[in-house]
VEXDREN-2710 file (C-alpha; in Angstrom, 1 decimal):
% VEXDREN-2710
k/r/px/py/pz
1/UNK/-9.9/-7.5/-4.3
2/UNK/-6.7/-5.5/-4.5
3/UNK/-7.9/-1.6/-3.1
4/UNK/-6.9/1.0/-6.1
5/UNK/-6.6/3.7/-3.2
6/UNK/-2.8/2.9/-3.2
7/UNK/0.3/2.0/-5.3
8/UNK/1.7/-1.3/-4.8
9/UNK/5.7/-2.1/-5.4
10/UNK/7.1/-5.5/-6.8
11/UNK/8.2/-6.7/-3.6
12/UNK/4.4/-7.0/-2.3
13/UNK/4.2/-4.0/0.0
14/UNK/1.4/-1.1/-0.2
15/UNK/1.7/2.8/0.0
16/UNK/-1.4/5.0/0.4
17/UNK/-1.2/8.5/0.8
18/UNK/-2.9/10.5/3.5
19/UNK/-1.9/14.3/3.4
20/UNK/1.3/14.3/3.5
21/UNK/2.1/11.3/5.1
22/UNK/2.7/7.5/3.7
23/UNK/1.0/4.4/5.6
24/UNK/3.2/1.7/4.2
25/UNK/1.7/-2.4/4.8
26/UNK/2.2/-5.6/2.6
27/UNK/-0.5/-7.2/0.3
28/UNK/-3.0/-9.4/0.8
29/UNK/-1.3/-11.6/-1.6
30/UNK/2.1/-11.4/0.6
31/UNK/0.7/-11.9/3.6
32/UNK/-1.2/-15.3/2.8
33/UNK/2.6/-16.6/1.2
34/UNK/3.9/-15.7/4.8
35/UNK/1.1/-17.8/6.6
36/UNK/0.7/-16.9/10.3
37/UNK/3.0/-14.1/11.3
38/UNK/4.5/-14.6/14.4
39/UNK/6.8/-11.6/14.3
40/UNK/7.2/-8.0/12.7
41/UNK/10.8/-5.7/13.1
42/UNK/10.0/-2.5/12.3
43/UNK/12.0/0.7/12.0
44/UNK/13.1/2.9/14.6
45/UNK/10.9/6.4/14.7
46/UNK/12.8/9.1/12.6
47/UNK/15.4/6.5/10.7
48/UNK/15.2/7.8/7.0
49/UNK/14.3/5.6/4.4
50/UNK/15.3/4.6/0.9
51/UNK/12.7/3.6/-1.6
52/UNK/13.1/0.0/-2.4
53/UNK/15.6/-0.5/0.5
54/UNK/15.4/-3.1/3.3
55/UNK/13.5/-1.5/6.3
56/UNK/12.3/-4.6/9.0
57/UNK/11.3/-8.4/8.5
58/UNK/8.4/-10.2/9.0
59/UNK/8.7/-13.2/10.7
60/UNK/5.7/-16.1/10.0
61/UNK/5.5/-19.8/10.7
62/UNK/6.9/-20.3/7.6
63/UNK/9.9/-18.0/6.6
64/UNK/11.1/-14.9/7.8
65/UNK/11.2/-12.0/5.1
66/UNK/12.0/-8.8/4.0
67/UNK/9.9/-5.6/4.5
68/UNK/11.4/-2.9/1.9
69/UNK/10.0/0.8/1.7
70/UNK/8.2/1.5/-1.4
71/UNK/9.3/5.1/-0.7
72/UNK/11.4/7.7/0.5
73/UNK/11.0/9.2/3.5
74/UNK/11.3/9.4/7.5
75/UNK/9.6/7.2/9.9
76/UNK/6.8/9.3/11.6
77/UNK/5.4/6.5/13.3
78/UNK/5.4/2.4/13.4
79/UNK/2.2/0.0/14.3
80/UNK/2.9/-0.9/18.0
81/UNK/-0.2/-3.1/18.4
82/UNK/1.9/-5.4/16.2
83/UNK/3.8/-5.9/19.3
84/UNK/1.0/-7.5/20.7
85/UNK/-0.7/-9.5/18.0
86/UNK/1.2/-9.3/14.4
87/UNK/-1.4/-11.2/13.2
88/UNK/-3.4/-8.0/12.4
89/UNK/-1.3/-8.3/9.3
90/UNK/-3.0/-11.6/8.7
91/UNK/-6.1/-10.3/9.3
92/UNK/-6.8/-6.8/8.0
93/UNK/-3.6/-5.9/5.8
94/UNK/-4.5/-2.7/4.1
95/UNK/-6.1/-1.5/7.2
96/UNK/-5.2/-2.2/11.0
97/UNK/-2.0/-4.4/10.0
98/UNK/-0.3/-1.0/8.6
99/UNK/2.9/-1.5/9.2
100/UNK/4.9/2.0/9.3
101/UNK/3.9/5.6/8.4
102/UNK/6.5/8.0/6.5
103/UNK/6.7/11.6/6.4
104/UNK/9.1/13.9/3.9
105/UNK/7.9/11.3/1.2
106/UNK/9.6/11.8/-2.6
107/UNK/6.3/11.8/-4.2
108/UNK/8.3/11.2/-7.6
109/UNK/9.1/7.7/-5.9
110/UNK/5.1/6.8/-6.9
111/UNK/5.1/7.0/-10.2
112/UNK/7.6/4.2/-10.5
113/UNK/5.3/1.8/-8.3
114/UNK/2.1/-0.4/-9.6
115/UNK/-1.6/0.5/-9.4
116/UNK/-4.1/-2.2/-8.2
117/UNK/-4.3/-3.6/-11.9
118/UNK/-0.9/-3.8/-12.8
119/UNK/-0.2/-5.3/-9.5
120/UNK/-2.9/-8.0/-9.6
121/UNK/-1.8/-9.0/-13.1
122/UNK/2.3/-9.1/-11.4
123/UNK/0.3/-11.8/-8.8
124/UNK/-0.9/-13.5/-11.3
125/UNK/1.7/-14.0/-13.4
126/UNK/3.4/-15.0/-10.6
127/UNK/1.1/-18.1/-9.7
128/UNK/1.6/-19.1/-13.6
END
């Protein structure tokens, strides 16, 4: 089940707003393409962000790919415990395998992202 507490872009990653600030993760649906991740790049703390722009990689058993930003905004803070075990991404993606959180976020950059529906059916259609 795809959570409807967030907005989802066509490259698989999440955004869910909390306050001000943007926790930004990848789908469950990305995550089980990827297989076991062995790796995640993240941004550097304060680097501003582009919506839709390349901003770290996941690495997996498989292939290594692209993390873009859903959003605008600055890095306010990165998931270090995915030092440790990036499998957390594997294992809990919309919660404890956040990736990055943003602050200064352009909400007008939401409104051109998917809800849970929309992206489901994307998936989907994807599979076909």
């Amino acid at each position: 089940m795809t959570p409807t507490d967030r907005k989802y872009a066509k490259t698989h990653e999440w955004v869910k707003m909390e306050g001000n600030t943007a926790v930004v993760g990848i789908s469950d649906h990305a995550q089980k393409a990827l297989g076991d991740i062995t790796f995640v790049e993240r941004p550097p703390n304060g680097k501003n962000l582009a919506q839709g722009k390349e901003c770290g990689v996941i690495e997996s058993v498989k292939a290594a790919s692209d993390i873009y930003s859903p959003v605008s905004g600055a890095v306010a803070e990165t998931n270090a415990a995915l030092d440790a075990n990036p499998g957390l991404i594997n294992e809990d993606p919309y919660g404890k395998g956040w990736i990055l959180k943003l602050k200064n976020v352009n909400g007008a950059d939401l409104s051109g992202l998917l809800d849970a529906a929309a992206y489901e059916k994307m998936v989907e259609a994807e599979k076909a």
